[in-house]
PyMOL Python script that loads the backbone (N, CA, C, O; Angstrom):
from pymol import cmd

cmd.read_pdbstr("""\
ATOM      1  N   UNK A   1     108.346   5.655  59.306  1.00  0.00           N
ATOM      2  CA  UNK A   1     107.445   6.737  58.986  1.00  0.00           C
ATOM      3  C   UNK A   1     106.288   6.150  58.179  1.00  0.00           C
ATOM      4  O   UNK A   1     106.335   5.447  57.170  1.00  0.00           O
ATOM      5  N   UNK A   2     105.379   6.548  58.775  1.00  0.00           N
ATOM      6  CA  UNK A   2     103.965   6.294  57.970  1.00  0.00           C
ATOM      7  C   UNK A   2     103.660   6.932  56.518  1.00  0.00           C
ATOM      8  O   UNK A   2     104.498   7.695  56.039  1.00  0.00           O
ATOM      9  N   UNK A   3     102.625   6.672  55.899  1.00  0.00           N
ATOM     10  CA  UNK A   3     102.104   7.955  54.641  1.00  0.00           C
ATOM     11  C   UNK A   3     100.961   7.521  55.269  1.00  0.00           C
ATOM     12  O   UNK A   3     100.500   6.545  55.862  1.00  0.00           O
ATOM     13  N   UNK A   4     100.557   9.154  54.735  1.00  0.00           N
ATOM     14  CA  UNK A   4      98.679   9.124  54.680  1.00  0.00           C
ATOM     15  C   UNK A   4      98.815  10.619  53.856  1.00  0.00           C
ATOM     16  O   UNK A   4      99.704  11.414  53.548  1.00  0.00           O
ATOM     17  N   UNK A   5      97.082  10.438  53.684  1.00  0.00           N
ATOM     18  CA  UNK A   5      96.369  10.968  52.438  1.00  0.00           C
ATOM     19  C   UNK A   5      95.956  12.497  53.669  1.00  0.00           C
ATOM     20  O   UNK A   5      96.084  12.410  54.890  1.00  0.00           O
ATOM     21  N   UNK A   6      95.618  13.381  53.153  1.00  0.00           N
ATOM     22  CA  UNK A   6      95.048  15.005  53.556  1.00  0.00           C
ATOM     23  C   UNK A   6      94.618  15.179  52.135  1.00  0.00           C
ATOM     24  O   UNK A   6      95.130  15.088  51.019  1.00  0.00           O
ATOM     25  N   UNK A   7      93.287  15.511  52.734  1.00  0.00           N
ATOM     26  CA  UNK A   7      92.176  16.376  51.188  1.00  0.00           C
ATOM     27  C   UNK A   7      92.003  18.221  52.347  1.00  0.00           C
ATOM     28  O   UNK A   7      91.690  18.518  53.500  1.00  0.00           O
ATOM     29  N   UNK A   8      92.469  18.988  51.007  1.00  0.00           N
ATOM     30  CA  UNK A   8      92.523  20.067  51.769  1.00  0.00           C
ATOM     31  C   UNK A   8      92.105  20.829  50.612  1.00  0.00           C
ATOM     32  O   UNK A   8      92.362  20.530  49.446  1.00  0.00           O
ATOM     33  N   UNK A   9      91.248  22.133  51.126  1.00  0.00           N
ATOM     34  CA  UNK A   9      91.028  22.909  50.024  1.00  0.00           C
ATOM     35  C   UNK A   9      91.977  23.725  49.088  1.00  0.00           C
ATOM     36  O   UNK A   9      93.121  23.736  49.542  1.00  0.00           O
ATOM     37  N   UNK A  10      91.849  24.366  47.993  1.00  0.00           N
ATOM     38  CA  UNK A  10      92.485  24.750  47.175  1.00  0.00           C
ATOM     39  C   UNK A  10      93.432  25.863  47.657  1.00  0.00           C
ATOM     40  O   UNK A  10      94.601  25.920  47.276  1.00  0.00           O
ATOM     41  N   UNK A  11      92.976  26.594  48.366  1.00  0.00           N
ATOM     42  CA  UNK A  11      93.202  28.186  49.049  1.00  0.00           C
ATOM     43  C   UNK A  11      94.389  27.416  50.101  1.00  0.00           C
ATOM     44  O   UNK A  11      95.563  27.777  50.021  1.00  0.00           O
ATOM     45  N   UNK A  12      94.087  26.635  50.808  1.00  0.00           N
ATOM     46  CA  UNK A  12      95.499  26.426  51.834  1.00  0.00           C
ATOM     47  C   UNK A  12      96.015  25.706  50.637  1.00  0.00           C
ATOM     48  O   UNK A  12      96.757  26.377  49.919  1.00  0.00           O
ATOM     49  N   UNK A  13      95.710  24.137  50.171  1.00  0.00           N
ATOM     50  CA  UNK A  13      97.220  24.026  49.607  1.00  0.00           C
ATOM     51  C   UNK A  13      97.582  24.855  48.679  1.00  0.00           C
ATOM     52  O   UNK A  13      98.621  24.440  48.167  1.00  0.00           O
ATOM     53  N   UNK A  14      97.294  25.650  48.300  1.00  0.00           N
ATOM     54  CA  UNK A  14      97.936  26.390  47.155  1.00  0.00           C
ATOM     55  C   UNK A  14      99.081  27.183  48.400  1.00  0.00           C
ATOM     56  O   UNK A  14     100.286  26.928  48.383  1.00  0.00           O
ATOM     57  N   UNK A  15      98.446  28.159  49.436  1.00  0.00           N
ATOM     58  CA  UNK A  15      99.109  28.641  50.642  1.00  0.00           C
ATOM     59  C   UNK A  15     100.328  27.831  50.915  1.00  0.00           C
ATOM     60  O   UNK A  15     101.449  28.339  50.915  1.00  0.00           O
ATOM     61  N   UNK A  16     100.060  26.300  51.198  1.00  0.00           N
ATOM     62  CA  UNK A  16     101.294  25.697  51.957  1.00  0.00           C
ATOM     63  C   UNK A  16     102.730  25.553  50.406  1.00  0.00           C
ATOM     64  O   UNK A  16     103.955  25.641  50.485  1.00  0.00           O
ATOM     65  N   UNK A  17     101.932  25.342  49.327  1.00  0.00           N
ATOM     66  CA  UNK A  17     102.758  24.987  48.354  1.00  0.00           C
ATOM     67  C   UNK A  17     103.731  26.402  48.234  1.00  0.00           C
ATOM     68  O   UNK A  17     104.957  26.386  48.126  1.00  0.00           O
ATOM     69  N   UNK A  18     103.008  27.423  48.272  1.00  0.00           N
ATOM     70  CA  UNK A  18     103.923  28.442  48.376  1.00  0.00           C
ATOM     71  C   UNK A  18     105.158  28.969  49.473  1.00  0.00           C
ATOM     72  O   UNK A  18     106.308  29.367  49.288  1.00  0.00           O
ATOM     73  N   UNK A  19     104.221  28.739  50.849  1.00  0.00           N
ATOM     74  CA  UNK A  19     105.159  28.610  52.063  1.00  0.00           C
ATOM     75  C   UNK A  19     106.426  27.523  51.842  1.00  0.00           C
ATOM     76  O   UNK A  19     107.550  27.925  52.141  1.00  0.00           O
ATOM     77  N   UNK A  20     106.263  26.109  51.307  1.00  0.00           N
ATOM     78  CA  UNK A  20     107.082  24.872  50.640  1.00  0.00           C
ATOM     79  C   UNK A  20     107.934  25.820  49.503  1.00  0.00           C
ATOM     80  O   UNK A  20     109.077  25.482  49.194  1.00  0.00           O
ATOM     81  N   UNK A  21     107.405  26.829  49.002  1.00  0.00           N
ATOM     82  CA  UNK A  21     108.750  27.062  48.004  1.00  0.00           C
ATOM     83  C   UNK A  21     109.661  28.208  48.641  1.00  0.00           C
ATOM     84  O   UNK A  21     110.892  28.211  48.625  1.00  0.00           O
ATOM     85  N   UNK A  22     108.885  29.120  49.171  1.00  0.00           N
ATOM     86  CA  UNK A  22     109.317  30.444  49.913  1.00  0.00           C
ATOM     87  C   UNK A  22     111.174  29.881  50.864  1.00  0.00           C
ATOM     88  O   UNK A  22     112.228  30.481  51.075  1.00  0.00           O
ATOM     89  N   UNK A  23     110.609  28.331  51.190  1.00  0.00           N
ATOM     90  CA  UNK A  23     110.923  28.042  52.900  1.00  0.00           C
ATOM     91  C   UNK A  23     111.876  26.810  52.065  1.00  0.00           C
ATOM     92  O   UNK A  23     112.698  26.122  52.670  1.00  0.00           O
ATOM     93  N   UNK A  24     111.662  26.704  50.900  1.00  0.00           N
ATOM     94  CA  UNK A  24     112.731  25.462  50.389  1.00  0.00           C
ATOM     95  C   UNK A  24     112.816  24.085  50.717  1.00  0.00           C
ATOM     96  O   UNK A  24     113.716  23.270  50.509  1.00  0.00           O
ATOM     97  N   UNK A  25     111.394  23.947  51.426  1.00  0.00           N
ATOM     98  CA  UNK A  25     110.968  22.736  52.639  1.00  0.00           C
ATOM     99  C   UNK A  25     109.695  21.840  51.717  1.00  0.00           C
ATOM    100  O   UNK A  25     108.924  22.242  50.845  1.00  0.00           O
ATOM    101  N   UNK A  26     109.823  20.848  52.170  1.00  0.00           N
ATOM    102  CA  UNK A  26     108.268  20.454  51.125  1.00  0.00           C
ATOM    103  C   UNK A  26     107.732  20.456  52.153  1.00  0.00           C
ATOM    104  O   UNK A  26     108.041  20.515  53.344  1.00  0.00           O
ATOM    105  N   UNK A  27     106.428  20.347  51.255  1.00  0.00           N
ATOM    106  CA  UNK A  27     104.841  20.517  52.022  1.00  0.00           C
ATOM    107  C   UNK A  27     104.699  19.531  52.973  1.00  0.00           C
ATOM    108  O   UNK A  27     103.974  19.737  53.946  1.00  0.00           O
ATOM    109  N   UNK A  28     105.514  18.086  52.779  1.00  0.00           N
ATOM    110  CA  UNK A  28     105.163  17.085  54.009  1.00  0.00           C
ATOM    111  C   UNK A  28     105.939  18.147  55.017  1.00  0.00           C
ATOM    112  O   UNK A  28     105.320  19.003  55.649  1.00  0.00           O
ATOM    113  N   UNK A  29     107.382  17.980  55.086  1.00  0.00           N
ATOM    114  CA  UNK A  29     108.066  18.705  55.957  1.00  0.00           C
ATOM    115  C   UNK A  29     107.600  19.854  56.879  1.00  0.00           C
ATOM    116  O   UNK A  29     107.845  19.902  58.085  1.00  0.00           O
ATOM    117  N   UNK A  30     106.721  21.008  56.001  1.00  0.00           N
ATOM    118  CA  UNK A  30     106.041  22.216  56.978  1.00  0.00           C
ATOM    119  C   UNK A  30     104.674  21.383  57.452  1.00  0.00           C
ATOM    120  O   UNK A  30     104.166  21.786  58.498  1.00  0.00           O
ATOM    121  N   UNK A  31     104.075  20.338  56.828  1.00  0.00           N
ATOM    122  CA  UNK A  31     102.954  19.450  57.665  1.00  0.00           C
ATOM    123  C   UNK A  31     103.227  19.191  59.057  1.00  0.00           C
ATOM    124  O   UNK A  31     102.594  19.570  60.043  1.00  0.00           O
ATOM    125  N   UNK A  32     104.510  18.320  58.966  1.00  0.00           N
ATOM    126  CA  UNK A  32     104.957  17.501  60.024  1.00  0.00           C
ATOM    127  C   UNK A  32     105.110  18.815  61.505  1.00  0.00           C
ATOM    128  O   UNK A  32     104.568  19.113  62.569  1.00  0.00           O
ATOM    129  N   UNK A  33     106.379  19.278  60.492  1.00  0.00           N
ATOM    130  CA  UNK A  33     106.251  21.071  61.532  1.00  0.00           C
ATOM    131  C   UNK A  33     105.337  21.963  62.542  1.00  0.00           C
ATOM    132  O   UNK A  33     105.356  22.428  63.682  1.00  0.00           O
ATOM    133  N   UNK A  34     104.526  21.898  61.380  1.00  0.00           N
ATOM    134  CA  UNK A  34     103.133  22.335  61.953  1.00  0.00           C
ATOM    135  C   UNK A  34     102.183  21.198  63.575  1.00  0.00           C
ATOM    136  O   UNK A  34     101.851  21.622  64.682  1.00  0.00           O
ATOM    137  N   UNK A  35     102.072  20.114  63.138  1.00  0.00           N
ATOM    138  CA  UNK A  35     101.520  19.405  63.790  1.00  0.00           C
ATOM    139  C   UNK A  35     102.516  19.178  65.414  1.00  0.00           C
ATOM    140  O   UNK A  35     102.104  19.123  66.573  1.00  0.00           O
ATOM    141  N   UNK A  36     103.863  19.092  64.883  1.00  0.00           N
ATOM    142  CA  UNK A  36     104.341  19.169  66.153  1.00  0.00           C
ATOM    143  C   UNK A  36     104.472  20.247  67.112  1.00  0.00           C
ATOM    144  O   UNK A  36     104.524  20.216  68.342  1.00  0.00           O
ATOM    145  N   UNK A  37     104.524  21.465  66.066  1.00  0.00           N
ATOM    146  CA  UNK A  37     104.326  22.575  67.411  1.00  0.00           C
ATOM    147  C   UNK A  37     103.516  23.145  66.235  1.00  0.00           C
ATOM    148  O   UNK A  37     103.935  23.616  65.178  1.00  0.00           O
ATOM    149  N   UNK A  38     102.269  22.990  66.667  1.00  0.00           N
ATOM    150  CA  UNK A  38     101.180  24.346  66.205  1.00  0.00           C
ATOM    151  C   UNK A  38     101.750  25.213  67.279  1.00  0.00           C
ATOM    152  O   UNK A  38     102.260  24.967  68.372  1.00  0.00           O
ATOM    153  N   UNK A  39     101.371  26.858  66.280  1.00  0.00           N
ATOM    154  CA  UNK A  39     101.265  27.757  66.175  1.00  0.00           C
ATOM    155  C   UNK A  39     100.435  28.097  67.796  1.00  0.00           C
ATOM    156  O   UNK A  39     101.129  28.563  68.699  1.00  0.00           O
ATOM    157  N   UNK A  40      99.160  27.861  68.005  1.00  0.00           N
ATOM    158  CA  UNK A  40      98.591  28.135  68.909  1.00  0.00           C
ATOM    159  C   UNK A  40      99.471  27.618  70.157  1.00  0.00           C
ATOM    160  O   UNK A  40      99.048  27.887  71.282  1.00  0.00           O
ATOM    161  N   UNK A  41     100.588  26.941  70.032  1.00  0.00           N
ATOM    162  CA  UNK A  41     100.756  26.366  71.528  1.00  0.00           C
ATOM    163  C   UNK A  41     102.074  27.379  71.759  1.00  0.00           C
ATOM    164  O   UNK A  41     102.619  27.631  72.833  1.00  0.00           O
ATOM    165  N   UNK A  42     102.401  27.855  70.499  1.00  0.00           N
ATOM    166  CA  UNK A  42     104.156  28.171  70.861  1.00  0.00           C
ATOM    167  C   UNK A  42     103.721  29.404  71.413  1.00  0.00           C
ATOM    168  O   UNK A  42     102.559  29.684  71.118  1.00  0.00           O
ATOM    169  N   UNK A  43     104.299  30.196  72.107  1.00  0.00           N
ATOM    170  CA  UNK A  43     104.612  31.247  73.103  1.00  0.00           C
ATOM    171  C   UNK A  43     104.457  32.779  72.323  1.00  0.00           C
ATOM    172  O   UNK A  43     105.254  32.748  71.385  1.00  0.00           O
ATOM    173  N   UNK A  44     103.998  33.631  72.337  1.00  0.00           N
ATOM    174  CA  UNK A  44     103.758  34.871  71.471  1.00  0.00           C
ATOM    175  C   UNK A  44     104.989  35.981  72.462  1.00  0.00           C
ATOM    176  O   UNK A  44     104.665  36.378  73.582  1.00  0.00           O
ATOM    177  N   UNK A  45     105.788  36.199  72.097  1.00  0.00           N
ATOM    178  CA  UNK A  45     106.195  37.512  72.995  1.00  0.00           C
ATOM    179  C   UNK A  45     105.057  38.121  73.239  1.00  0.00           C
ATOM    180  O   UNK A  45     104.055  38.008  72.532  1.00  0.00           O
ATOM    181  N   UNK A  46     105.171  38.990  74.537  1.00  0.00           N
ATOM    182  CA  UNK A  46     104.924  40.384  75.112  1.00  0.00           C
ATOM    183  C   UNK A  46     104.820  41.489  74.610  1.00  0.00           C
ATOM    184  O   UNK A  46     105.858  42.150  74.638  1.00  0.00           O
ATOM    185  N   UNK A  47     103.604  42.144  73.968  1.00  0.00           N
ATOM    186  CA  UNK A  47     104.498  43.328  73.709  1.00  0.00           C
ATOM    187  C   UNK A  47     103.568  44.227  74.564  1.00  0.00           C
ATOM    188  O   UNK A  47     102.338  44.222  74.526  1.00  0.00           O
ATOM    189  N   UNK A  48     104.580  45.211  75.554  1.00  0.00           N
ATOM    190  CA  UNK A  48     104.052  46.404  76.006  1.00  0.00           C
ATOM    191  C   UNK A  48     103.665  47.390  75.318  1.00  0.00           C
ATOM    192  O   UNK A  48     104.333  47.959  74.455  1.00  0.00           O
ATOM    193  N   UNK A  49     102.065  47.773  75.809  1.00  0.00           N
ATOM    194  CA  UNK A  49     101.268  48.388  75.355  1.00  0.00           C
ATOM    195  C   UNK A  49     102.304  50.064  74.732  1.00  0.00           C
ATOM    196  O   UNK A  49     102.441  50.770  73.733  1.00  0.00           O
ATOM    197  N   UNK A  50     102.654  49.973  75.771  1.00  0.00           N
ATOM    198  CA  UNK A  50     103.317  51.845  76.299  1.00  0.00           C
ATOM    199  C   UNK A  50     104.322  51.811  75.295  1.00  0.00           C
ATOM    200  O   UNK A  50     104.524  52.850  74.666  1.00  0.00           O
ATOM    201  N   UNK A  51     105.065  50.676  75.008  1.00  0.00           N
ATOM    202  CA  UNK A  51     106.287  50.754  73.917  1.00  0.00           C
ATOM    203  C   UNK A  51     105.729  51.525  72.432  1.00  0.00           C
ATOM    204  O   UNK A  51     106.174  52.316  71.602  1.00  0.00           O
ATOM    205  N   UNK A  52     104.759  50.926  72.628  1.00  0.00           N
ATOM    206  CA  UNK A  52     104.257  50.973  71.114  1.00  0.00           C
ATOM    207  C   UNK A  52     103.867  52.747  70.841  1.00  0.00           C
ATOM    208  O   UNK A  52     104.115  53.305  69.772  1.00  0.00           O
ATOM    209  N   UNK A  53     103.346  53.314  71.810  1.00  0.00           N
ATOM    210  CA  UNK A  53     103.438  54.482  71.911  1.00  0.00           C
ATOM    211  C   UNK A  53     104.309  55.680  72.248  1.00  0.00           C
ATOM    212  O   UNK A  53     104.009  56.873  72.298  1.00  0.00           O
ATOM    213  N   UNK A  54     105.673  54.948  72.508  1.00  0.00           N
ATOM    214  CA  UNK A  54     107.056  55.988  72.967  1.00  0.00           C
ATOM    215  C   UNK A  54     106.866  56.874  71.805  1.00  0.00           C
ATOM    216  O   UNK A  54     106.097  56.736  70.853  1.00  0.00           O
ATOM    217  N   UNK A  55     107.393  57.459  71.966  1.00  0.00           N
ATOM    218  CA  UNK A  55     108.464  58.705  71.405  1.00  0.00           C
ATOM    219  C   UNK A  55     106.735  59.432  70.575  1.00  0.00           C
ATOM    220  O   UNK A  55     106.927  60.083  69.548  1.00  0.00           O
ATOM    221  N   UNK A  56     105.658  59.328  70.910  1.00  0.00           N
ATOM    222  CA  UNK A  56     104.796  59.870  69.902  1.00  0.00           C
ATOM    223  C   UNK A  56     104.079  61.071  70.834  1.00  0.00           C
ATOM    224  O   UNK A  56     103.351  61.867  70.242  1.00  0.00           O
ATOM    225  N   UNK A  57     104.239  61.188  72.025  1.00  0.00           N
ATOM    226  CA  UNK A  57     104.126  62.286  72.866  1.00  0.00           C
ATOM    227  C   UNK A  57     104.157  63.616  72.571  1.00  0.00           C
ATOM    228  O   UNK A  57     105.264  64.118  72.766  1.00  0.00           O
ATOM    229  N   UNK A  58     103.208  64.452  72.116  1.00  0.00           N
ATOM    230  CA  UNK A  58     103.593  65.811  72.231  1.00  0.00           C
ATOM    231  C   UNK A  58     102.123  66.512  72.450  1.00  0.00           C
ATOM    232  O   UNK A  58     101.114  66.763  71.790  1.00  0.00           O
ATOM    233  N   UNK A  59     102.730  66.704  74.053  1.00  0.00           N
ATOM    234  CA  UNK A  59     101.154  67.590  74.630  1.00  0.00           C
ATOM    235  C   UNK A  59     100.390  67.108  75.219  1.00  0.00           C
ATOM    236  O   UNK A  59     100.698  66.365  76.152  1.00  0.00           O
ATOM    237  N   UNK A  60      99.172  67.350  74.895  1.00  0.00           N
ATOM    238  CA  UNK A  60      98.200  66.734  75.734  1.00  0.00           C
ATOM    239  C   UNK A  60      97.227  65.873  75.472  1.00  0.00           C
ATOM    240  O   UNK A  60      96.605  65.163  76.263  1.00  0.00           O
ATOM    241  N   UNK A  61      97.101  65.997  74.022  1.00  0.00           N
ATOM    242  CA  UNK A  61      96.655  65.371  73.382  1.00  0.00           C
ATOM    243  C   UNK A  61      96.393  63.462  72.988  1.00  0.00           C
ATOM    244  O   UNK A  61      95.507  62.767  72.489  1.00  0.00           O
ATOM    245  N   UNK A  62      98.185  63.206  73.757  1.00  0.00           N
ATOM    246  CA  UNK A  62      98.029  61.639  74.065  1.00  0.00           C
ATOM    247  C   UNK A  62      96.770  61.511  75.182  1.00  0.00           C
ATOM    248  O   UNK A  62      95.739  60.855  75.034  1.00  0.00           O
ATOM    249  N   UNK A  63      97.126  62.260  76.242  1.00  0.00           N
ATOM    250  CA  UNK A  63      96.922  61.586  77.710  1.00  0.00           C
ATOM    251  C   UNK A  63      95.503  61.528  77.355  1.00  0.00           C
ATOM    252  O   UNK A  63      94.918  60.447  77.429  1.00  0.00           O
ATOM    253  N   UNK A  64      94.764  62.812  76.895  1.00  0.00           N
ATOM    254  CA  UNK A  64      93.125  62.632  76.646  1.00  0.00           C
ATOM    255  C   UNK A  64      92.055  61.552  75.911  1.00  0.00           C
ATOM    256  O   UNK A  64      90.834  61.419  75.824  1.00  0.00           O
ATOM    257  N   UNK A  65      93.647  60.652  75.289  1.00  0.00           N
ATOM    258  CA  UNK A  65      92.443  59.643  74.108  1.00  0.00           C
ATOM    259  C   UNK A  65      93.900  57.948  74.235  1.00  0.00           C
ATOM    260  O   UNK A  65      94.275  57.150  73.376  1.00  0.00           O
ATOM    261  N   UNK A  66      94.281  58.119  75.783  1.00  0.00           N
ATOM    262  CA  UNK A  66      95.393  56.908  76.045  1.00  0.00           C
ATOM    263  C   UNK A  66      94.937  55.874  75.483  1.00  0.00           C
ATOM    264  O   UNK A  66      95.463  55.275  74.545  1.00  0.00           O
ATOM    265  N   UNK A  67      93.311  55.445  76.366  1.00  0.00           N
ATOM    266  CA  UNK A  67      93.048  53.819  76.134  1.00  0.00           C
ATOM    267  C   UNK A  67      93.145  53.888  74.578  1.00  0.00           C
ATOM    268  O   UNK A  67      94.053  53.192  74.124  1.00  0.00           O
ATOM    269  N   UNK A  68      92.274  54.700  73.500  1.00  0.00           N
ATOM    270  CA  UNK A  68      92.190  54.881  72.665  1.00  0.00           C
ATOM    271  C   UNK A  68      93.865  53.939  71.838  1.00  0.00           C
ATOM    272  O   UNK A  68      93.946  52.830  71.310  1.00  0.00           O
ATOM    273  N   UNK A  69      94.939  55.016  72.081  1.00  0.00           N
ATOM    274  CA  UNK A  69      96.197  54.817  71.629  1.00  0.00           C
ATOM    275  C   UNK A  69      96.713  53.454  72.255  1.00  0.00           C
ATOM    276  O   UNK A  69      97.003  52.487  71.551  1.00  0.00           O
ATOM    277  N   UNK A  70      96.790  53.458  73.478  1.00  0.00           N
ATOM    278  CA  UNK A  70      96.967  51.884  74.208  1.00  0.00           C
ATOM    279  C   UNK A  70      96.744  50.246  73.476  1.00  0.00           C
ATOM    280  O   UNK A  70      97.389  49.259  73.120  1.00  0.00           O
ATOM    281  N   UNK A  71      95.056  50.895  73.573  1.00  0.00           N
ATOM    282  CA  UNK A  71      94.488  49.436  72.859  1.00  0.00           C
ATOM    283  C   UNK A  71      93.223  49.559  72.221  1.00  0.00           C
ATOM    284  O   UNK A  71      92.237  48.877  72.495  1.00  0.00           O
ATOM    285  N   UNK A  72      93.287  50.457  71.358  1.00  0.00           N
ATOM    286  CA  UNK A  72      92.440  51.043  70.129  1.00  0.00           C
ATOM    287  C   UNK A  72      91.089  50.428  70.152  1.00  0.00           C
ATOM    288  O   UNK A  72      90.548  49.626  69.391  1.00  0.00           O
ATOM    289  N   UNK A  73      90.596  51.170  71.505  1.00  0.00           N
ATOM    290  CA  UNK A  73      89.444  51.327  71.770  1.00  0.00           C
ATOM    291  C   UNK A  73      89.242  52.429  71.516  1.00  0.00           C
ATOM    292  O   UNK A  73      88.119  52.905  71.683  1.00  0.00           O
TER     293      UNK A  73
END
""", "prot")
cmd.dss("prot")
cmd.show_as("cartoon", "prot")
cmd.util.cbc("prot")
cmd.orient("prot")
């Protein structure tokens, strides 16, 4: 294993130092983490639009303002 140096602003490391205590992990450890699977690559579930709106139905009032409720346009 290598070392190297990261200059990072105050606002993330203060962020990661906290995530490092939250997570019981040090800050190299959620580094390393991070870099091997960023965030952007890992997979987001699905979530259906319509789920999110079950059970809130009464009348007519959904159907007239859907996209609205759908995808808050």
């Amino acid at each position: 294993m290598k070392r190297t140096t990261l200059f990072l602003p105050d606002e993330l490391h203060e962020q990661l130092r906290q995530e490092a205590f939250r997570s019981r992990m040090s800050m190299a450890q959620i580094i390393r983490m991070r870099l091997e699977n960023p965030v952007s690559r890992q997979k987001k579930p699905r979530v259906d639009p319509l789920l999110k709106v079950a059970g809130i139905c009464r009348g007519p009032v959904l159907s007239e303002r859907i996209d609205e409720e759908l995808y808050g346009d």
